[in-house]
C-alpha positions in Angstrom: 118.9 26.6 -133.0 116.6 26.6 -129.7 115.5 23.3 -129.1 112.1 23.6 -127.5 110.8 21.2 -125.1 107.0 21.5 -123.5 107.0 20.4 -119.6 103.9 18.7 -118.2 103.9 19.2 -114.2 102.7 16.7 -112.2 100.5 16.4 -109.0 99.8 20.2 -108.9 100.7 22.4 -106.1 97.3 24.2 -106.3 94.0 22.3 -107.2 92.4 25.5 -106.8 94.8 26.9 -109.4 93.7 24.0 -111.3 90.0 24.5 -111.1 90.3 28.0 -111.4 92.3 27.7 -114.9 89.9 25.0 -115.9 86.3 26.5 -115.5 88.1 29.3 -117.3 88.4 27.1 -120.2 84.8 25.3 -119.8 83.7 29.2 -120.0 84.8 29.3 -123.6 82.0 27.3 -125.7 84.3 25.6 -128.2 86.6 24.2 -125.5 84.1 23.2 -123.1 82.6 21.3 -126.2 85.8 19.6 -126.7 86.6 19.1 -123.1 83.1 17.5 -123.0 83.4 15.2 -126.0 87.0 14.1 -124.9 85.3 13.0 -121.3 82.5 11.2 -123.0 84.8 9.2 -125.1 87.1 8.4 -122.4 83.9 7.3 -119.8 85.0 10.0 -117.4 81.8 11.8 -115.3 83.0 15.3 -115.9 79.9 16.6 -114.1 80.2 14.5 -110.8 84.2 15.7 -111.3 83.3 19.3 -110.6 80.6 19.2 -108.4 82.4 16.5 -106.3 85.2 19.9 -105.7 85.0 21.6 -102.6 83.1 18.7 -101.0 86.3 17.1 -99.4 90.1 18.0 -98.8 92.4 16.7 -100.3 89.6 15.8 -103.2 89.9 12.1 -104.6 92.2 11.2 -106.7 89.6 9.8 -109.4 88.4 13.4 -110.0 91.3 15.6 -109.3 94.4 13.6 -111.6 91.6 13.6 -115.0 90.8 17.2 -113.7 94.5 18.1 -114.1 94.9 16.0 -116.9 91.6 18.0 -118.5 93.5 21.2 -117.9 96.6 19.9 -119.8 94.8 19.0 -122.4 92.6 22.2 -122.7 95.8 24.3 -122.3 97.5 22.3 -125.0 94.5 22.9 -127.6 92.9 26.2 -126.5 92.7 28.1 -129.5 96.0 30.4 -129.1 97.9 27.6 -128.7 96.9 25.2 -131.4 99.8 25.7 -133.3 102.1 25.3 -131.3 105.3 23.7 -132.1 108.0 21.9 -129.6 110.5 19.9 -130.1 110.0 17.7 -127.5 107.8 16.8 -124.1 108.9 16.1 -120.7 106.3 14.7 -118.1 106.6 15.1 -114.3 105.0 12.2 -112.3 101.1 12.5 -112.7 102.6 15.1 -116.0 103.6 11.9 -118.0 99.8 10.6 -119.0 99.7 14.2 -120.7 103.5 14.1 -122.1 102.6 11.0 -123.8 99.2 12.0 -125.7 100.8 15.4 -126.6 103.9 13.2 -128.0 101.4 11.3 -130.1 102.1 8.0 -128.3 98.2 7.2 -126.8 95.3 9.3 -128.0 93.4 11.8 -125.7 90.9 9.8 -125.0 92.5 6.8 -123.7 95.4 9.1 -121.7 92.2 10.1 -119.9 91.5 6.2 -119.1 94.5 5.6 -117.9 95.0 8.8 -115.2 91.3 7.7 -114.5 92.5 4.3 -113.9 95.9 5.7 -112.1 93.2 7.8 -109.3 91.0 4.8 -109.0 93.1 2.8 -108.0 95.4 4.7 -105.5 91.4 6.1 -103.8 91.0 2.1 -103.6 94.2 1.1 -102.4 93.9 4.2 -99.9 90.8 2.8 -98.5 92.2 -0.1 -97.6 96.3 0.9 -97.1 96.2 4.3 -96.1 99.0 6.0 -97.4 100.8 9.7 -97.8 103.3 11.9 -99.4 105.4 13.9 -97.7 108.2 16.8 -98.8 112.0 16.8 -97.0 113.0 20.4 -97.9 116.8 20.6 -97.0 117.5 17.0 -96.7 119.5 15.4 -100.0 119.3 11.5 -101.1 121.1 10.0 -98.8 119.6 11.6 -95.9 116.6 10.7 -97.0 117.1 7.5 -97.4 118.8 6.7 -93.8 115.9 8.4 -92.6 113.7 6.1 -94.3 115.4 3.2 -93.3 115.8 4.5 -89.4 111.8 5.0 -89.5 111.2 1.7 -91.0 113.2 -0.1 -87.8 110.6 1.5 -85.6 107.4 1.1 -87.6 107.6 -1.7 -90.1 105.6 -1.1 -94.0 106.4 0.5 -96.6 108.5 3.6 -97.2 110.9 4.8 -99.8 111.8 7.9 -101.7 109.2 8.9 -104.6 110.3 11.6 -106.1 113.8 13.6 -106.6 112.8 17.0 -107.4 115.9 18.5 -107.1 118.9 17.8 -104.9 118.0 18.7 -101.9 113.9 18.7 -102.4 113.1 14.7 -102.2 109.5 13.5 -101.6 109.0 10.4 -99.6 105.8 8.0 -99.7 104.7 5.0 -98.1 102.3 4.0 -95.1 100.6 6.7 -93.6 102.1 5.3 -90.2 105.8 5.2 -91.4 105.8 8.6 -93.3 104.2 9.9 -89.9 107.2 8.5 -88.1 109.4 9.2 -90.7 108.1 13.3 -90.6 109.0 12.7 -86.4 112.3 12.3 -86.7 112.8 14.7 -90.0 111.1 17.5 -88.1 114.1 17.4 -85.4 116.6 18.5 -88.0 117.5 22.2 -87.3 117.3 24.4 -90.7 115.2 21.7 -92.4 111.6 21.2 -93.6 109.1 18.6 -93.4 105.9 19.4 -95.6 102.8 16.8 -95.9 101.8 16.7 -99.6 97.8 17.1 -100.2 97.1 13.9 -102.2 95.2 10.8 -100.5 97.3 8.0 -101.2 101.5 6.9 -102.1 102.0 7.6 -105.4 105.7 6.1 -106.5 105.6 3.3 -103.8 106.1 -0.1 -103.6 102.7 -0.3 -101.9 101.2 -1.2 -105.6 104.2 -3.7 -106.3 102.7 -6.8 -107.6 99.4 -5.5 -108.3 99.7 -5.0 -111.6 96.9 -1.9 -111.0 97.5 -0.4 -115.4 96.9 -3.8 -116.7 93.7 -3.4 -117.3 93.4 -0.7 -119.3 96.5 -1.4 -121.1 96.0 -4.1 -122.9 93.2 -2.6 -124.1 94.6 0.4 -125.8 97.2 1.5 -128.6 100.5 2.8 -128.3 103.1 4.2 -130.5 106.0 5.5 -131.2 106.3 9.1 -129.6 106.0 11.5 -132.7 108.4 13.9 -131.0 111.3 13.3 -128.3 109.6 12.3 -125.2 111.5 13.0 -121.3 109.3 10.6 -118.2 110.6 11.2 -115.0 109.9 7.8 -113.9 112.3 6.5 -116.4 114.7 9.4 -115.3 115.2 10.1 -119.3 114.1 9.9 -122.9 112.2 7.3 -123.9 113.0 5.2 -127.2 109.7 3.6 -128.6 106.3 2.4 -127.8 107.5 -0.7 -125.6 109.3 1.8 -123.3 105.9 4.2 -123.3 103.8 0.9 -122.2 106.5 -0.3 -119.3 106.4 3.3 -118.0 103.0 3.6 -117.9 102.7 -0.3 -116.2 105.0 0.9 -113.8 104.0 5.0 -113.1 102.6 4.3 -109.4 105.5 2.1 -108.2 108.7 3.7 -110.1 110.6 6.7 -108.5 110.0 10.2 -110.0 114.0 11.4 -110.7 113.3 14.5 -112.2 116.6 15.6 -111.7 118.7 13.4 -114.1 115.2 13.8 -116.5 116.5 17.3 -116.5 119.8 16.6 -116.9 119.6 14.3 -119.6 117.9 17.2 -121.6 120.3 19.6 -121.0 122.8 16.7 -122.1 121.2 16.4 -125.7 120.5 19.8 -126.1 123.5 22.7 -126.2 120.2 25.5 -126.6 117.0 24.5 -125.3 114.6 26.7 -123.7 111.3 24.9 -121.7 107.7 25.8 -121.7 105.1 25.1 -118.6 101.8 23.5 -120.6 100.0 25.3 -117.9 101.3 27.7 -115.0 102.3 25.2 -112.2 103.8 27.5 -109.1 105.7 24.3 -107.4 107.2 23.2 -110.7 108.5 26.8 -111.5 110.2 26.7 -108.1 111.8 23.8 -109.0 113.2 24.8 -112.5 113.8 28.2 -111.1 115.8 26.6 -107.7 117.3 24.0 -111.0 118.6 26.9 -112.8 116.3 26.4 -115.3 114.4 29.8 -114.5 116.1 31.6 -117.6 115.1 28.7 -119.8 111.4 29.1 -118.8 108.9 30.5 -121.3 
C-alpha cells in the first residue's frame, strides 16, 4: 500500500507565485471568507499584508512568511481538496508552521501566530543585525563548511550552514558582511554557483541563539500530539509527540534545515510512498526531482 505523505515547502522560490496563487483563492468568496476569519483570529492585518506587496523587494518577512503560510492553508482547505487524505506531513523550513497545523498538532490560528511571530522577529533582528541567505550550487557539506570557516578568519560574526537541500545544494546564512565574503571566495570556484536568496534576514543561524525569540507566543498556545506522522527538517526526521513539536518550533530560526536525511528517513519507513506538493513550489520540485524523488511527486 502507497504511503502518502503531503510536503509543505518552505521559503518559496517565487512570492509572485505565491501572490498569484493566493489572490486566486481570495477570488473565490468562501475561501476568502475563511482566509479572512483565520487572519482575524490569529491578529494578522491581511489587508496591510497585500497592499504592503510590490511596495519593496524582498517584501518583509512579517507579511510574506503568514502570506505563504495563508496559501498553505487555503490550498490545504480549498474546496477540491477538503478531503484529502495523507498519511503523513513533512515541512521544509518556513513549511513546518504549516506541517504542524495540517498534522493537528497547533490550530490554524495560532500556526499563523507563530510564522507571524517567526517574520517579526527576523524584520527586527534585520534592522538591527543585518543578515542574508545565500545558495552554494555545486559545493557539498564539507566545502561549505571550510568555506565558512575560511570567510569567518577574515571577517569575524556569524556564519554557518542553514539548510541541506540536497547534497550538493547547501544554503549558508549569517551576517550580511560574512555571507558577502563568504559569496567572494565561493564565486572563484570554476563550475560552481553562488546564488543570494531574496529573504531579508538569516533564517537557521545562530544569530537568534540566546534570544529565545518563539517564547512568547509559546507559552501561550496548545500543542499536541501530531494526529498523523509528522517529518521537520529542522529536526532532520519524524517527530514523536508534542514536547518534540514545541522544541522544534523554539528552535526553527537557529536549528539547520537537513532536508536531506528528512527525506531519507521517509524513504527509510516507507517501502511505497509517493509525495504531494501542498501547493506548486518550482524550487522544491527541483529539489525532489534533482533527489530522485520526481517519480514519487503527485
Amino acid at each position: 500500500m502507497t504511503t502518502h505523505i503531503a510536503i509543505a515547502p518552505g521559503h518559496a522560490s517565487s512570492m509572485n507565485d505565491v501572490m498569484r496563487r493566493l489572490e486566486h483563492y481570495i477570488s473565490i468568496p468562501n475561501q476568502r471568507n475563511s482566509i479572512t476569519a483565520l487572519s482575524r483570529d490569529a491578529g494578522f492585518d491581511l489587508k496591510r499584508a497585500l497592499a504592503a506587496y510590490g511596495k519593496a523587494e524582498p517584501l518583509a518577512n512579517r507579511f510574506a512568511q503568514p502570506l505563504q503560510f495563508l496559501l498553505g492553508y487555503a490550498a490545504w482547505t480549498s474546496v477540491n481538496d477538503h478531503h484529502r487524505i495523507v498519511d503523513g506531513v513533512a515541512g521544509h523550513s518556513l513549511g513546518e508552521f504549516l506541517a504542524i497545523a495540517i498534522a493537528g498538532s497547533v490550530s490554524w490560528p495560532d500556526s499563523l501566530r507563530l510564522v507571524s511571530r517567526c517574520g517579526m522577529v527576523m524584520d527586527a533582528v534585520h534592522r538591527i543585525r543585518p543578515g542574508a541567505m545565500s545558495a552554494l550550487l555545486g559545493f557539498n557539506v564539507t566545502e561549505t563548511s571550510q568555506l565558512c570557516a575560511d570567510a569567518l578568519g577574515a571577517v569575524p560574526g556569524a556564519l554557518g550552514i542553514a539548510n541541506v537541500n540536497l547534497a550538493d545544494q547547501i544554503v549558508v546564512s549569517g551576517d550580511l558582511r560574512c555571507v558577502e565574503e563568504l559569496e567572494r571566495r565561493a564565486q572563484t570556484r570554476e563550475g560552481k554557483r553562488v546564488v543570494r536568496l531574496g529573504i531579508a534576514g538569516a533564517a537557521h543561524s545562530s544569530i537568534y541563539a540566546g534570544h529565545d525569540p518563539m517564547h512568547a507566543t509559546l507559552r501561550r498556545i496548545s500543542i499536541a500530539h501530531p494526529r498523523v506522522p509528522l517529518y521537520l527538517s529542522t529536526r532532520s526526521g519524524r517527530i514523536s509527540g508534542a514536547d518534540d513539536v514545541r522544541l522544534a518550533l523554539a528552535e526553527i530560526l537557529t536549528h539547520r534545515v537537513d532536508w536531506v536525511r528528512t527525506l531519507g528517513s521517509i524513504a527509510a519507513e516507507h517501502s511505497d510512498f509517493s509525495l504531494e506538493l501542498i501547493f506548486p513550489d518550482r524550487g522544491m520540485t527541483s529539489i525532489l526531482r534533482r533527489a530522485g524523488y520526481s517519480n514519487r511527486a503527485v
